[in-house]
Structure formats: C-alpha cells, structure tokens
Backbone as CSV, one residue per row, in Angstrom:
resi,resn,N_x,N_y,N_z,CA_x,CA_y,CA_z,C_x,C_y,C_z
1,UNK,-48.313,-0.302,108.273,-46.915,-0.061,107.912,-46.431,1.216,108.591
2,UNK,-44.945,1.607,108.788,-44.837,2.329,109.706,-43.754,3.599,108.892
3,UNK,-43.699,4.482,109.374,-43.241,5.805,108.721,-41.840,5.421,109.257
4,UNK,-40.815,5.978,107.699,-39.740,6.373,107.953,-38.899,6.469,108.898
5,UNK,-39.682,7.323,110.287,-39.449,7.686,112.060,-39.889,6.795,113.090
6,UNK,-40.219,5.940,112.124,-41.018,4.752,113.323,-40.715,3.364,112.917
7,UNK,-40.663,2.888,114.069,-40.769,0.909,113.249,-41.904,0.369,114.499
8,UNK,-42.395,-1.218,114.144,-43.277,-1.528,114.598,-42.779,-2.337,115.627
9,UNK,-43.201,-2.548,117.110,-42.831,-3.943,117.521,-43.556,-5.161,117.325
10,UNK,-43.297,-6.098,118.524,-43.568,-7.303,118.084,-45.394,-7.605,118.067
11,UNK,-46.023,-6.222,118.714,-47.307,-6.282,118.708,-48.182,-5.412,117.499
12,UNK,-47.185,-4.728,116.699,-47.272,-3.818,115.571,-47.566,-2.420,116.079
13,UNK,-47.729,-2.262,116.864,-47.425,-0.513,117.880,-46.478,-0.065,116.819
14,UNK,-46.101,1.298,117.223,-45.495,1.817,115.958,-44.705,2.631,117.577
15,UNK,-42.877,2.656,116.810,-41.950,3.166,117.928,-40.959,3.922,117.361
16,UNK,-40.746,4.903,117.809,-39.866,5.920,117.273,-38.590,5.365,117.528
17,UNK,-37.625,5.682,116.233,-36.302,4.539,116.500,-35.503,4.914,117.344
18,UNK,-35.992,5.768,118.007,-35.026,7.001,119.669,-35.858,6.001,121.070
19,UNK,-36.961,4.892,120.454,-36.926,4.474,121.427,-36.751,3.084,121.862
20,UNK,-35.981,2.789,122.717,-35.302,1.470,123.238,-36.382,0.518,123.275
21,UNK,-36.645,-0.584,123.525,-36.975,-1.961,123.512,-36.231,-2.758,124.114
22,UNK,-36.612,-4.195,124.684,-35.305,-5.165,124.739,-35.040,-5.667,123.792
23,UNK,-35.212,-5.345,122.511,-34.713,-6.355,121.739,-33.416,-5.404,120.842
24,UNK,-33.215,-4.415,121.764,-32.324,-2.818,121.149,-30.867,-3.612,122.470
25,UNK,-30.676,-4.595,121.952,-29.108,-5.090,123.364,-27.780,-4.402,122.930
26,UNK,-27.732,-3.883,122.039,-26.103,-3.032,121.660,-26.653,-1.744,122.184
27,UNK,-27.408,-0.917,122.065,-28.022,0.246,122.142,-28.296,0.284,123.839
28,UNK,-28.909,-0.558,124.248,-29.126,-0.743,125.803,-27.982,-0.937,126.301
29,UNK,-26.764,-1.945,125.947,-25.165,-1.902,126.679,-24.871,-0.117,126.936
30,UNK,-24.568,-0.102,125.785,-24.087,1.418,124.861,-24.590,2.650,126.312
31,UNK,-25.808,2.434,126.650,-26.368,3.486,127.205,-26.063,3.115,128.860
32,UNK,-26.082,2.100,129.015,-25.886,1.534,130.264,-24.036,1.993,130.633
33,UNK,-23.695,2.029,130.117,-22.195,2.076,130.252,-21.795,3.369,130.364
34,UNK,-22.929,4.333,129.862,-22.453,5.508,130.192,-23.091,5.719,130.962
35,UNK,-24.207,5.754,131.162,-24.930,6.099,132.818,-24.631,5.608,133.948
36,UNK,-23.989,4.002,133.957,-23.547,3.649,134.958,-21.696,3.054,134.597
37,UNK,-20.683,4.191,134.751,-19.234,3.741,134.725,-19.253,3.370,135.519
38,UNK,-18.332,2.076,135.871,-17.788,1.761,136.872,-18.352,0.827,137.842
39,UNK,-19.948,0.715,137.149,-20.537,-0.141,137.923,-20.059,-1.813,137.850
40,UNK,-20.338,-2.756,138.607,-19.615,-4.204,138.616,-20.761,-4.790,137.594
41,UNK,-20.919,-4.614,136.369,-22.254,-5.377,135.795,-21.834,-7.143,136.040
42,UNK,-20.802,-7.580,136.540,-20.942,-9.045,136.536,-21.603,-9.639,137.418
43,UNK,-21.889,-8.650,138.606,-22.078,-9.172,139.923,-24.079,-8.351,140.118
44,UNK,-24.326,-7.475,139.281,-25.766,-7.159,139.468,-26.846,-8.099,139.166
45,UNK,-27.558,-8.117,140.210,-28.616,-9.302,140.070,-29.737,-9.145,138.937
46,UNK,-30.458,-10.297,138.448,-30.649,-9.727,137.289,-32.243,-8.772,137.454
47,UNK,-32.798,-8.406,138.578,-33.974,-7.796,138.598,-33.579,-6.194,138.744
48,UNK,-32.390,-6.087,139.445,-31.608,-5.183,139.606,-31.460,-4.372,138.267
49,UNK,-30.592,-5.359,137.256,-29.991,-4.908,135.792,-31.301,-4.816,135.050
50,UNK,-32.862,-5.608,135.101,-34.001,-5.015,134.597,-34.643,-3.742,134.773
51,UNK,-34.322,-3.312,136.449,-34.683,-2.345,136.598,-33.706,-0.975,136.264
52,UNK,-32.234,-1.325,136.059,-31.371,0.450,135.518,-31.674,-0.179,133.794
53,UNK,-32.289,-0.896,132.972,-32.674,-0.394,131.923,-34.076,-0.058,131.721
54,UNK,-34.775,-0.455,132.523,-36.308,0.327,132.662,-36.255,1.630,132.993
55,UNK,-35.032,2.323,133.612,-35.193,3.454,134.033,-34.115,4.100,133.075
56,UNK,-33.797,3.556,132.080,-33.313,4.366,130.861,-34.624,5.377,130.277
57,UNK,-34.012,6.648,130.014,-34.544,7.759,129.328,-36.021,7.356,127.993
58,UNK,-34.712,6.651,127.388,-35.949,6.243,126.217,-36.074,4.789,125.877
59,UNK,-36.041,4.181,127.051,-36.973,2.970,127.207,-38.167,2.809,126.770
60,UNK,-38.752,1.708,126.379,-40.478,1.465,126.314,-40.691,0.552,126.818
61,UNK,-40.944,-0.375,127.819,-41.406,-1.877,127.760,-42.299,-2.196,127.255
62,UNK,-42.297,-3.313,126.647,-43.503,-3.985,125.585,-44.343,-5.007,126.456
63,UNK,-44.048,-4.758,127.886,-45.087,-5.274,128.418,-44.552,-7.064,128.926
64,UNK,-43.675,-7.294,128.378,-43.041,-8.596,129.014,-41.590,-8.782,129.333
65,UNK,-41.711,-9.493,130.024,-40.026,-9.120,130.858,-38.793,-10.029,130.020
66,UNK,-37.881,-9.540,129.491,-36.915,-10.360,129.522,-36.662,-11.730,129.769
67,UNK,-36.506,-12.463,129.153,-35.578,-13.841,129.509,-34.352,-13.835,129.948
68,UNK,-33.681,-14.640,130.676,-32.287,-15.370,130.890,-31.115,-14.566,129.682
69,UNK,-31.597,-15.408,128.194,-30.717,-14.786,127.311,-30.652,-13.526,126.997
70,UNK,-31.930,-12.542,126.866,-31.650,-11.523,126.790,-31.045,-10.335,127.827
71,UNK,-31.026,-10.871,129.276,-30.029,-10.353,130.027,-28.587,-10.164,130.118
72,UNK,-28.331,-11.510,129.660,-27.013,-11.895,129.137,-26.315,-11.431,128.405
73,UNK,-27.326,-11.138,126.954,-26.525,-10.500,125.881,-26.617,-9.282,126.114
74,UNK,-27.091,-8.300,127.058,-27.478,-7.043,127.411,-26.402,-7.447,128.336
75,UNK,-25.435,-7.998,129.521,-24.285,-7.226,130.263,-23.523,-7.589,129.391
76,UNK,-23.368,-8.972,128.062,-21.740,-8.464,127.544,-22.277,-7.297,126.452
77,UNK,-23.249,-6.778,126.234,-22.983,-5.302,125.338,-22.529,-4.647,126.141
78,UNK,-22.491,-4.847,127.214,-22.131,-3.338,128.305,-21.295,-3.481,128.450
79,UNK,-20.663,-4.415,128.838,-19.063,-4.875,128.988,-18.726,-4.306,127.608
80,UNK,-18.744,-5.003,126.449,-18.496,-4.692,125.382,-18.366,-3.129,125.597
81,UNK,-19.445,-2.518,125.828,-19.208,-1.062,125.606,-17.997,-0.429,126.418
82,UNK,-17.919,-0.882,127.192,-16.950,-0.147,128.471,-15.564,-0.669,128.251
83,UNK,-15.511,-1.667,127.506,-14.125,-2.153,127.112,-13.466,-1.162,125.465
84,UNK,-14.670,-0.926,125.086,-14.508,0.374,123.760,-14.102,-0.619,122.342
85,UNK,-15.221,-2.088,122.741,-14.643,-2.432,121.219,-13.391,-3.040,121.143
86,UNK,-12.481,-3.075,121.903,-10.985,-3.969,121.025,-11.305,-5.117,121.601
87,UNK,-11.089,-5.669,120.532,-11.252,-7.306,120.761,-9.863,-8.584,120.707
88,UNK,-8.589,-7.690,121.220,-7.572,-7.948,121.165,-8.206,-9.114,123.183
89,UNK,-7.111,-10.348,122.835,-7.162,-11.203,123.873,-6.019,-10.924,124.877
90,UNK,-6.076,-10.293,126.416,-4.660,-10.198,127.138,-3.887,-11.883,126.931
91,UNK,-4.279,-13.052,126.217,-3.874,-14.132,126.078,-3.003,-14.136,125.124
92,UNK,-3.218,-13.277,124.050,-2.414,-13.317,122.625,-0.893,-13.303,123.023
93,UNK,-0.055,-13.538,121.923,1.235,-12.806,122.209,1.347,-11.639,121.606
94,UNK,2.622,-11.070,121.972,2.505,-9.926,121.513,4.197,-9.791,120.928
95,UNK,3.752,-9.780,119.129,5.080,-10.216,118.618,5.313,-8.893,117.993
C-alpha cells in the first residue's frame, strides 16, 4: 500500500503524485501546452509527440509505449489546454 505522497502503478511501484505516467492525459496536455505554445499538435507525428512527453521534467515511463488511443486523448488535452477550457462552439449562435 502506498503513502499519502505516493500512488502505485500498474506494476505496484510506488510514484510520487509530481510524477507523470501515461495514464496522467490532462496533466500531460496541461504541461505540453506550456512547454510547447504554438506548436501544430495536429500535424506531429505520433513518435515525435511520444518523444516531447518523454522528455517532460517529471515523466516516468512504465516501460511500455502508448497506444493509438492514448495519443489521441493526450493531443485533444493539449488542444484542450491551449484553447483554456471554453467549450463554447464558433457554430453556436450568438443571441
């Protein structure tokens, strides 16, 4: 069982909650968006976008790479992040 400052992953390792995982995809957008403004995340390939979150600060890899989906939901957090949250549609009207 793991202290207060720690949680376990999926192998029961014990991880300080300062440190990232892939399974941390709001937290990984979040960080990505500020280290890289401005970057085109629609158009980065995806070994590319594995490697600027491997080279996040407080990354850990657990030793297996990502899937398809979890790439995915890792650029719309980033998007998400860089858009700041409003979830207003430029489609709506505006009455």
């Amino acid at each position: 069982m793991s202290n207060p400052g720690t949680r376990e992953n999926h192998t029961g390792e014990s991880l300080s909650w300062d440190t990232l995982t892939w399974q941390d995809i709001q937290a990984i957008g979040m960080a990505l968006a500020e280290r890289h403004p401005g970057e085109n995340v629609l158009t980065l390939p995806p070994n590319r976008l594995e490697r600027l979150v491997e080279d996040l600060p407080r990354f850990a890899p657990e030793g297996t790479a990502p899937d398809e989906f979890t790439l995915s939901a890792i650029v719309t957090a980033w998007i998400d992040a860089e858009e700041g949250g409003d979830d207003s549609s430029p489609f709506e009207s505006q009455v």
